[in-house]
Every structure is written in structure tokens, then in C-alpha cells.
C-alpha positions in Angstrom: 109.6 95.9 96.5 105.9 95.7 96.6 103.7 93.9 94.0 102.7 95.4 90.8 98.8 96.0 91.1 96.3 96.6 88.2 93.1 98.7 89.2 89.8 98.8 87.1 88.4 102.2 86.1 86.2 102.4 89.3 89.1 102.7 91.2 90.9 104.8 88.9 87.6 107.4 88.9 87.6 107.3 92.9 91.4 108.1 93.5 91.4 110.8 90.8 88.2 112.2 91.0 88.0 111.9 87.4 85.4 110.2 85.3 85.9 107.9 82.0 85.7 110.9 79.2 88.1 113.5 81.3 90.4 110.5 82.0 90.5 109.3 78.5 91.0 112.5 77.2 94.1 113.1 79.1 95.7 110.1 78.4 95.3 110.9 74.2 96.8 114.7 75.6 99.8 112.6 77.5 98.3 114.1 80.8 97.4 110.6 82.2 98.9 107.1 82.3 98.2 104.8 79.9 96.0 102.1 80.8 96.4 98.3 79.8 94.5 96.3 78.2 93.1 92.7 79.9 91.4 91.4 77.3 88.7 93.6 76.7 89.2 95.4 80.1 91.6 98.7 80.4 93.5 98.4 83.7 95.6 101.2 85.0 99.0 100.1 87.2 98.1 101.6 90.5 101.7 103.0 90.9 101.6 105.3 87.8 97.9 106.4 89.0 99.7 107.6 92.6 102.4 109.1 90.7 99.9 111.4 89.0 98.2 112.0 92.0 101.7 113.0 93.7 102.3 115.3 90.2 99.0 117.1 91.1 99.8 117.6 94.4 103.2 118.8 94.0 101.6 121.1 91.0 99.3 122.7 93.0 101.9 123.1 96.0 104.2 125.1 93.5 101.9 127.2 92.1 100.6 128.7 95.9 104.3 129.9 96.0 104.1 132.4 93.2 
């Protein structure tokens, strides 16, 4: 099993392509993980941001096969 890692929202905006207002927006819709909260700092677990990624990419796979 490999360790849990948090990633800041510079990460977050470089994996997704995303940027704070389009990511916040979909986590009030559901759309996006919910972050956690260091302190004062949101912090996203990187595994539920690959998920997502893998969610997109599997979406956008499915739709070309219409």
C-alpha cells in the first residue's frame, strides 16, 4: 500500500488543468473531491484527485463510442 499524500492547490490546478473558482465550484456541485483542511490550508488527497482524472478520461473514452 502506498502512503496517503496531501497536495496543495498548485498541484491540484497543474494535474487538472483547473483553476481555484472552476475547482471550487465543482466540489459545491459534487463534481470534485473534497479538499481538507490544514489549518488554514485546503489539501486535496492525491488519490481522489487521480481518481477524477481517471473519471475524465474514461468519460471522454465512452462518449467517442456513441
Amino acid at each position: 500500500m502506498s502512503p496517503k499524500r496531501l497536495i496543495g492547490f498548485p498541484e491540484v490546478m497543474a494535474k487538472t488543468g483547473l483553476r481555484h473558482t472552476a475547482i471550487y465550484e465543482r466540489m459545491r456541485s459534487g463534481e470534485f473531491p473534497p479538499s481538507v483542511k490544514i489549518g488554514a490550508c485546503a489539501r486535496w488527497l492525491e488519490a481522489d484527485v487521480d481518481a477524477w482524472i481517471d473519471r475524465q478520461i474514461a468519460h471522454r473514452a465512452h462518449r467517442g463510442k456513441v
